[in-house]
Every structure is written in C-alpha cells, then in structure tokens.
N, C-alpha and C positions, 0 to 999 in steps of 0.2 A: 504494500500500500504506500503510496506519495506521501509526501508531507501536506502537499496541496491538499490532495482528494481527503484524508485526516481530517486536514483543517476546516475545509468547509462541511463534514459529516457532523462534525463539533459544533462547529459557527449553528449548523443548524437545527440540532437538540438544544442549543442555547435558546437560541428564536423560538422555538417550540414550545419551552418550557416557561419562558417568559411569557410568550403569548397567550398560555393554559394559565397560569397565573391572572394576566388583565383581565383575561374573558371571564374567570369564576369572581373575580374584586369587581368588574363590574357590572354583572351577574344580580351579586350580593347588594351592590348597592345603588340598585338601578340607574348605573352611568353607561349611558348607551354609547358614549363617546368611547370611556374605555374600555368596554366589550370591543368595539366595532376594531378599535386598536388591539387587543389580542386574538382575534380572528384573522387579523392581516397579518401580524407577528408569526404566527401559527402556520396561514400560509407562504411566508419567507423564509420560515425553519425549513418546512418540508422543501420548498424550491431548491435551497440550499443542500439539503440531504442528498436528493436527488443526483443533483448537480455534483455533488461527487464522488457519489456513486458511478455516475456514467464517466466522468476522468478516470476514475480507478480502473472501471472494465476496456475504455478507450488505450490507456496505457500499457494493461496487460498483454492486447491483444494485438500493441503495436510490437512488443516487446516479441511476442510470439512469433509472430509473423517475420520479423528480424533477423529471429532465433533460426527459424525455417528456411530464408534465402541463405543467410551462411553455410547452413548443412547442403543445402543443397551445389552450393556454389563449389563447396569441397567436394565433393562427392564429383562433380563435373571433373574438377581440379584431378583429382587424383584417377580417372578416369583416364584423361589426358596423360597422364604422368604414364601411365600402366603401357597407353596403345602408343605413345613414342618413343620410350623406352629401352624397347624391345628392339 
C-alpha cells in the first residue's frame, strides 16, 4: 500500500467520522445547518476512501503489469541468447 493511497483511506475515516458526529449533534439539537454539514463531511470521507482505494489497486496493477513486461522481455532476451549462441 502507498503512502498516498494510506493517507487519503485515513483522511477519509477522518471525514467520516467527523461527519457521523455533526449529523447525530445536529440531529440532537435540531441544527439542520449542522446535520446538513455532517452529511457532506460523510460524503467526503467516503469520496476520499474510495479514492484511495482505486490509487492503491491502480498502482498494484501498474506494478504488475511492469513486473510482467520485464519477464517477458527476458524470456525474449534469453531466447535470443540461446538461438545465436549456438
């Protein structure tokens, strides 16, 4: 896992949990301002979450893919090596 993709997984249980907080304080004391504000908080936790989540699997799968033209590259490589060789 990234630092990045980490940080905004974080950032956004932060926002989350912030946001569950506003929504139930104003909830409780019928401040529709600050509901309406931990409903958006809430949805900018989860955007966040998301968001790096898809860095994290974007990365692995650049990583992989990387991993896979070098194998294959050698594999040519030494393919070469074998039929001139000779």
């Amino acid at each position: 896992m990234s630092k990045e993709s980490f940080s905004d997984k974080v950032k956004g249980s932060v926002n989350k949990a912030k946001g569950e907080v506003k929504d139930q304080v104003g909830n409780a004391t019928d401040d529709a301002e600050l509901q309406s504000e931990g409903k958006f908080d809430k949805l900018k936790g989860e955007a966040q979450q998301k968001f790096g989540e898809v860095k994290e699997d974007v990365s692995k799968k650049a990583e992989q893919k990387a991993n896979d033209l070098k194998e294959n590259a050698q594999k040519k490589a030494d393919e070469l090596k074998d039929r001139y060789s000779k």
